[in-house]
Residue, then its C-alpha position, 0 to 999 in steps of 0.5 A: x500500500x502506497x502512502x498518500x502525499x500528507x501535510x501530518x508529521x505525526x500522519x507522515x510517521x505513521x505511514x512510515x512505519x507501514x511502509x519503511x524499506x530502510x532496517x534503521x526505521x522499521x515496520x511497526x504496524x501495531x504502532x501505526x495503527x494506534x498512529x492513525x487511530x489518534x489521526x483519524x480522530x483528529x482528522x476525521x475528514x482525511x482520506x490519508x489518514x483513513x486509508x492508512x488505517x485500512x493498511x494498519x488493520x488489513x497488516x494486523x489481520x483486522x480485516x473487517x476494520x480495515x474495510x470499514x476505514x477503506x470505505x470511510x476513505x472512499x467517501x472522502x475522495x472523488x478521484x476515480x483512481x483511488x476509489x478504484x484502488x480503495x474498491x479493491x482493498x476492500x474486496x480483498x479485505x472481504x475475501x481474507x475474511x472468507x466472504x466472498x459475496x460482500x467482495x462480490x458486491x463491493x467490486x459491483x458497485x464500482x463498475 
């Protein structure tokens, strides 16, 4: 999962803890996770931080948390290439939790 472009230090930092190649910043994503809990409370309305917490939870096996924030970030964004993306994550999210009618609808409501 690819970090969105974000103004948020504190939203930079978690993201880097998703996404960090470098061994001297390792991938930490329980503490990601608690990072974009704080931000999306404090950013409700930032498709950055919902997505990010849709990568945290789908990382730490919260599948269906992870849908629910992709769906959040869905609403907070109008570009077809995200939502396209975010459909799919979604789906995905559906099908590691042995649900394969939700990903079913979920990818129909994008077509």
């Amino acid at each position: 999962v690819a970090a969105p472009p974000s103004s948020s230090s504190s939203l930079n930092k978690a993201w880097r803890l998703l996404t960090s190649p470098d061994k001297t910043d390792q991938q930490d994503p329980e503490r990601a996770l608690k990072l974009f809990r704080k931000e999306v409370t404090n950013s409700p309305a930032s498709p950055s931080a919902w997505t990010g917490l849709g990568a945290a939870c789908e990382l730490t096996a919260r599948y269906q948390a992870a849908s629910r924030a992709y769906a959040r970030a869905s609403t907070l964004t109008t570009d077809p290439v995200n939502l396209e993306a975010l459909a799919c994550r979604r789906a995905l999210m559906h099908l590691a939790n042995n649900e394969p009618r939700e990903a079913e609808l979920v990818l129909d409501e994008t077509s």
